[in-house]
C-alpha positions as CSV (number, residue, x, y, z in Angstrom):
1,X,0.0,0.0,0.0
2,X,1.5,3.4,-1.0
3,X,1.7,6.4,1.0
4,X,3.1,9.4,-0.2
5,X,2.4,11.4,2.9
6,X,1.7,9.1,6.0
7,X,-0.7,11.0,7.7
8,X,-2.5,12.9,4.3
9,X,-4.4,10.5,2.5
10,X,-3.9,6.6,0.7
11,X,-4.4,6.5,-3.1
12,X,-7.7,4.9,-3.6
13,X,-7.5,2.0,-7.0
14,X,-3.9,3.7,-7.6
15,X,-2.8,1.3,-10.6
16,X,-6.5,0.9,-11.9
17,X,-7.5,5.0,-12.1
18,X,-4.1,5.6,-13.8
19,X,-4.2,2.8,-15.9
20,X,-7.5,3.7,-17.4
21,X,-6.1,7.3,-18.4
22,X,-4.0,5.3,-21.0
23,X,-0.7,7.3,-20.4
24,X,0.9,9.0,-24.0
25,X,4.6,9.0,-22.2
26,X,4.5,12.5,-24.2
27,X,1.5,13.8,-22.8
28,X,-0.5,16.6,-21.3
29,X,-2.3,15.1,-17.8
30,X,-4.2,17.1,-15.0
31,X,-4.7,15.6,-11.7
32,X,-7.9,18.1,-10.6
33,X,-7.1,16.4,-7.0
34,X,-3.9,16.6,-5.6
35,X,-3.9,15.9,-2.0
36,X,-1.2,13.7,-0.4
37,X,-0.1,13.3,-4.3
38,X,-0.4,9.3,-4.8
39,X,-1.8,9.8,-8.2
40,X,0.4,12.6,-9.2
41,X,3.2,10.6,-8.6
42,X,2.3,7.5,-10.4
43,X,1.1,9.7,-13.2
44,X,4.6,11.3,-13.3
45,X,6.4,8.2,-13.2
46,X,5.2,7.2,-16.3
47,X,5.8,10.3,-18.2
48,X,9.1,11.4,-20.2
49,X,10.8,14.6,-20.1
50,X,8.5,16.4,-22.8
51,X,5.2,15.5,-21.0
52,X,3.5,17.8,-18.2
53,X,1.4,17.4,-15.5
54,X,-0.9,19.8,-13.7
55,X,-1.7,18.9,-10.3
56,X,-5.0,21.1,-8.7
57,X,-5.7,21.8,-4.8
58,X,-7.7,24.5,-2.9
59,X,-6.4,23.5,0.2
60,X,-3.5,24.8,1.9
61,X,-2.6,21.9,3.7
62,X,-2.3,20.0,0.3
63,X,0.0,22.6,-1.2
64,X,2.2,21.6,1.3
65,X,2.8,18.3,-0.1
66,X,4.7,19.5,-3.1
67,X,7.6,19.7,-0.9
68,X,7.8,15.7,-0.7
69,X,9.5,13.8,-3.1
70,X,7.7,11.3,-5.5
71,X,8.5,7.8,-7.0
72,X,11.3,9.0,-8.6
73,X,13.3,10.6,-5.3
74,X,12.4,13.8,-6.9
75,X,10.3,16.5,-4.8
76,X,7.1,17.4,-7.2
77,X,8.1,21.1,-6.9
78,X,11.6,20.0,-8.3
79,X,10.2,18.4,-11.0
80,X,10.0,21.0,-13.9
81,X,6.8,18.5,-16.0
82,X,5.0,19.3,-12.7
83,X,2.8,22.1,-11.9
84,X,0.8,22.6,-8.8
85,X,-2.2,25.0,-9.2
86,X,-3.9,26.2,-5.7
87,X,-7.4,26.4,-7.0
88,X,-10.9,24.7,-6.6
89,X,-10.9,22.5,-9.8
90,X,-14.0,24.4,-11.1
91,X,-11.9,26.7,-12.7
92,X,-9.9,23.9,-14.7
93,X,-10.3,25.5,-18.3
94,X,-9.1,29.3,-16.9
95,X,-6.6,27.3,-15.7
96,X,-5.3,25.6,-18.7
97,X,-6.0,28.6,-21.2
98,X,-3.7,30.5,-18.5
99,X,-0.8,28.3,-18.7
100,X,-1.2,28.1,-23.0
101,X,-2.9,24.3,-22.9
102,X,-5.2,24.0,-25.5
103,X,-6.1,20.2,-25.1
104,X,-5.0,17.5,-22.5
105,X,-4.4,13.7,-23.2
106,X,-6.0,12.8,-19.7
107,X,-7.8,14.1,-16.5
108,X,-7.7,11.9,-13.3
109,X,-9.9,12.8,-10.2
110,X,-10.2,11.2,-6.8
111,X,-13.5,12.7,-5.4
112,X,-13.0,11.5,-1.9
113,X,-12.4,13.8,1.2
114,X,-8.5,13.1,2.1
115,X,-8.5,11.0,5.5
116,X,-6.1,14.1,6.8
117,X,-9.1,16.1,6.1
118,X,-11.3,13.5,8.5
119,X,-8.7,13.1,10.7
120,X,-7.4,16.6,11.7
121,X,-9.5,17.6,14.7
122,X,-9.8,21.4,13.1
123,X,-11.4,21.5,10.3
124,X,-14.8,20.2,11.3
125,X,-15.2,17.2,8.8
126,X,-15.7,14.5,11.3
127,X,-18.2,14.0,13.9
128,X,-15.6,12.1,16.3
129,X,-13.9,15.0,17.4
130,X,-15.1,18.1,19.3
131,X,-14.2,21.2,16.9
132,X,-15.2,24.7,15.3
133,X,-17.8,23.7,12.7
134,X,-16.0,24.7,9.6
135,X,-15.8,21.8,6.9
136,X,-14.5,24.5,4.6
137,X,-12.1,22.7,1.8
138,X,-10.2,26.6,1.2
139,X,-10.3,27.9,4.5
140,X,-9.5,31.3,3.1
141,X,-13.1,32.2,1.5
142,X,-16.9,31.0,1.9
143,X,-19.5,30.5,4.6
144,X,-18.2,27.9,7.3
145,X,-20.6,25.0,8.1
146,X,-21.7,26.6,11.4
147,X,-22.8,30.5,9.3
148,X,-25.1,27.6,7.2
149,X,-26.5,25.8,10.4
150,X,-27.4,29.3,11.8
151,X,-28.1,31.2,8.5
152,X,-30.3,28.8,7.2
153,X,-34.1,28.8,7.0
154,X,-35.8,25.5,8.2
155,X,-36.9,24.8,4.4
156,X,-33.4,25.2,3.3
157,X,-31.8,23.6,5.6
158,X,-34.0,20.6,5.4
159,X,-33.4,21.1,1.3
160,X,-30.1,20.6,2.0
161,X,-29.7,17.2,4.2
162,X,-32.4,15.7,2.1
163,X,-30.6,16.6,-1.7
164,X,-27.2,15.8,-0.4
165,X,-27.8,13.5,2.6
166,X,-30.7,11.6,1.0
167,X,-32.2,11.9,4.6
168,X,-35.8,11.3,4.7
169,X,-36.1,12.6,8.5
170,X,-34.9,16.2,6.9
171,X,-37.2,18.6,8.1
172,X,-37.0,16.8,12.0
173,X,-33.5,17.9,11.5
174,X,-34.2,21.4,10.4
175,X,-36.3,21.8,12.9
176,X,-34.0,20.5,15.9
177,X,-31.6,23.2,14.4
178,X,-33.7,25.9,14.7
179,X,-34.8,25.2,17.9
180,X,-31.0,24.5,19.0
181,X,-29.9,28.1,17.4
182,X,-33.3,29.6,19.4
183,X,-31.6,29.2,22.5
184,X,-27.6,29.7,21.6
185,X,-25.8,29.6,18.3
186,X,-24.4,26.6,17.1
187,X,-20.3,27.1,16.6
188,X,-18.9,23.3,17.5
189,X,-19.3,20.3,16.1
190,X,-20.5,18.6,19.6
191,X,-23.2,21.7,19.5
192,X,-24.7,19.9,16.3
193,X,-24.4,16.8,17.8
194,X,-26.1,17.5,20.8
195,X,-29.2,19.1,18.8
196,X,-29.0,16.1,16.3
197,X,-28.1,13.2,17.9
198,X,-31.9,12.6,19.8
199,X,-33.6,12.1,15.9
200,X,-31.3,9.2,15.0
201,X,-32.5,5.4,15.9
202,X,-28.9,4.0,17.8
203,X,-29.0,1.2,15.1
204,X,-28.0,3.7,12.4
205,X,-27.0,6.5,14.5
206,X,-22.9,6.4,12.9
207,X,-24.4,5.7,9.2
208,X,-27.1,8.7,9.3
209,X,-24.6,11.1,11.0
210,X,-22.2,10.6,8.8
211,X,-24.6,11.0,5.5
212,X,-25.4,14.4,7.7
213,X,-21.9,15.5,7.7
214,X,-21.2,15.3,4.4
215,X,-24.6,16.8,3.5
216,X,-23.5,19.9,5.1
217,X,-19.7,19.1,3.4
218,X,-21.4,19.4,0.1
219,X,-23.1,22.7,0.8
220,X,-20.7,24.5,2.5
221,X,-17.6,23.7,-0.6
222,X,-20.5,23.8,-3.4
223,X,-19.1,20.5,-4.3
224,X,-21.5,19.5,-7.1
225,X,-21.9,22.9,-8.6
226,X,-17.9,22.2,-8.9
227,X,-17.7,18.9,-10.4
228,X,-20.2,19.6,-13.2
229,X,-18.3,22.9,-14.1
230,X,-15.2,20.5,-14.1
231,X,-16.3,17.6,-16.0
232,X,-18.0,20.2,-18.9
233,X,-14.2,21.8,-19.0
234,X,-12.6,18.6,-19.3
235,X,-15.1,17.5,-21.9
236,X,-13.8,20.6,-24.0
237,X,-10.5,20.1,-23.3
238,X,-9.6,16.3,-24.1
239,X,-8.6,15.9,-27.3
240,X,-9.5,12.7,-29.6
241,X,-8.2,9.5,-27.9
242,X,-8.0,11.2,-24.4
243,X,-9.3,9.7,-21.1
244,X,-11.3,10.9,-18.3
245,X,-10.9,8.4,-15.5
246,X,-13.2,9.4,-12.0
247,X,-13.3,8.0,-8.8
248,X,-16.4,8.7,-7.1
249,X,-17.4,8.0,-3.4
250,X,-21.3,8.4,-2.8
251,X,-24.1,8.1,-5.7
252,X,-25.2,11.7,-5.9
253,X,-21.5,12.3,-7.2
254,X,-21.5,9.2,-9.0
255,X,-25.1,9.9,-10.7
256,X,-23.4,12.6,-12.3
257,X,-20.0,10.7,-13.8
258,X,-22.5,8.9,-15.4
259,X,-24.8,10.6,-16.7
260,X,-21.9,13.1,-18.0
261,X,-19.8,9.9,-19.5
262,X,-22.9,8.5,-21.0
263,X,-25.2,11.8,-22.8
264,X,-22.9,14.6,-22.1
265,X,-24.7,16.1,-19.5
266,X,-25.1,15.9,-15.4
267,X,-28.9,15.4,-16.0
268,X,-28.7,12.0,-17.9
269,X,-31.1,13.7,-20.7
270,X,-30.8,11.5,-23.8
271,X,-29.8,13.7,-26.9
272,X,-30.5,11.4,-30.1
273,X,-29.4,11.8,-33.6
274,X,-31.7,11.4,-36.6
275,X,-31.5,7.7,-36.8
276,X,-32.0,7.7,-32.7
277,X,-28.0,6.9,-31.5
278,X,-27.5,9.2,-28.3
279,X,-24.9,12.1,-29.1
280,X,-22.1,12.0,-26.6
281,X,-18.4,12.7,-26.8
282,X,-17.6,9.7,-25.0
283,X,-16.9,6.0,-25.5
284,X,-17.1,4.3,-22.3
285,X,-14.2,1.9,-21.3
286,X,-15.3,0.2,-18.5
287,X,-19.2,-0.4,-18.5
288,X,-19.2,-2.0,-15.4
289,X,-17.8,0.5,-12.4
290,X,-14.1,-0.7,-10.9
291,X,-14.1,-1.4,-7.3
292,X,-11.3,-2.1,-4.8
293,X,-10.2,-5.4,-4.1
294,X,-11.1,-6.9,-0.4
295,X,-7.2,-6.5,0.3
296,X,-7.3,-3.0,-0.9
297,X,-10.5,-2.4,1.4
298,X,-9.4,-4.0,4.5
299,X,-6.2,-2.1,4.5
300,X,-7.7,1.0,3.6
301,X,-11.4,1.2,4.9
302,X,-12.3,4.2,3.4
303,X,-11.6,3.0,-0.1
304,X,-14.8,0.7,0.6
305,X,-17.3,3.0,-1.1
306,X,-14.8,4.2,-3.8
307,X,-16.2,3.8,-7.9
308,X,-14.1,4.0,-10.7
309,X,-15.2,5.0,-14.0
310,X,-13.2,5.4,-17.2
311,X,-14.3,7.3,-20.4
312,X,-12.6,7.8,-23.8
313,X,-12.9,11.4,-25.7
314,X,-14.6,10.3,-29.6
């Protein structure tokens, strides 16, 4: 099991997600999620000295990790085919037109939240630890998790954990908020807990709090505003032959590979031709999603949810 930083996050389907991207030794790649850099480093390894590599992160903590040196002994911010851009990946094509690229022979993306993310008791992402409620992926800009909790109206709030969280006890939820916020505001994550925690059956209590917290992950980083803006860029930006290879970690993200892979669109809407073929851009390469293997999931647990899917640009 690789680890390119031990305590920042394992490479989830490593070998598989960089295998599927078809590597041109040659090549123009972007990694739109950086993180600990296990697939940035693998990518690199396989390039030659006229290839390139963009690496993406909007987290601080992450652009750290370009001081660490990959497969090769090198450190990635050493390594003149790499180039780390500190930005949400939305903004991928502003990106590449800003550094000259007019087309890209591949685009990997790991959608999961990096276990450092989960495990640093700061930043808000887990419900283990007692912390400011933040969840913020840039910690420079946006509204934290906790100005959404006590901003919110009960109907948007209850919007929010039953789009994202696919909670069907939503407006209960919403509505032990508001009564929570009544009395004092809501700043830590035990606060949320302590409002919360009364609704959920013990049974499922980890499972539902957990689809809570990442409900309130998804609003507060606007994550699938984001990857629709990103997968439409990369659409433009493949050229003939390229790959798109995704790892995705819950369905609502998922649901939107798919459907983007498949018609061209995050909707799924079916765009036919005159003789009735669907238009799309892409040919699929693996019609059945890639999963880890049970070694791969016992020694790294949060891989256990992990999808992979591969596309090829027409």
């Amino acid at each position: 099991m690789i680890r390119t930083v031990e305590t920042y996050h394992v490479p989830v389907l490593l070998k598989q997600s960089v295998d599927g991207l078809n590597i041109q030794p040659n090549g123009i790649y972007v990694d739109v999620t950086f993180g600990g850099g296990g697939h940035s480093s693998e990518i690199l390894s396989r390039l030659d000295g006229k290839a390139h590599l963009y690496g993406f992160d909007q987290d601080t903590d992450a652009e750290q990790n370009v001081n660490h040196r990959v497969g090769t002994g090198k450190r990635f911010v050493d390594d003149t085919r790499f180039t780390f851009v500190r930005s949400n990946f939305r903004y991928l094509r502003n990106w590449m037109h800003y550094y000259g690229v007019v087309q890209i022979d591949g685009l990997l993306a790991d959608l999961g939240v990096s276990s450092h993310h989960f495990d640093d008791e700061s930043r808000g992402f887990s419900f283990r630890f007692d912390a400011p409620l933040d969840m913020r992926m840039n910690k420079r800009a946006g509204k934290t998790a906790a100005d959404i909790v006590n901003d919110y109206d009960a109907e948007a709030l209850a919007n929010v954990f039953y789009l994202y969280g696919e909670l069907k006890q939503s407006r209960r939820i919403a509505a032990a908020l508001c009564t929570m916020r009544a009395r004092k505001r809501i700043a830590t994550t035990q606060d949320f807990l302590q409002a919360v925690e009364p609704i959920f059956r013990r049974e499922r209590e980890k499972k539902d709090m957990a689809k809570l917290f990442q409900a309130l992950r998804i609003e507060v980083n606007h994550e699938m505003d984001a990857l629709k803006e990103m997968l439409q860029s990369a659409t433009t930006l493949l050229k003939p032959g390229g790959r798109l290879s995704v790892i995705t970690y819950h369905s609502l993200e998922d649901r939107i590979v798919k459907n983007v892979m498949k018609t061209c669109n995050a909707e799924g809407e079916r765009v036919q031709d005159f003789y009735g073929r669907v238009e799309t851009p892409f040919n699929i390469v693996n019609n059945k999603v890639i999963v880890p293997s049970e070694d791969e999931q016992r020694e790294n647990p949060r891989s256990r949810s992990a999808k992979l899917r591969i596309a090829e640009k027409r």
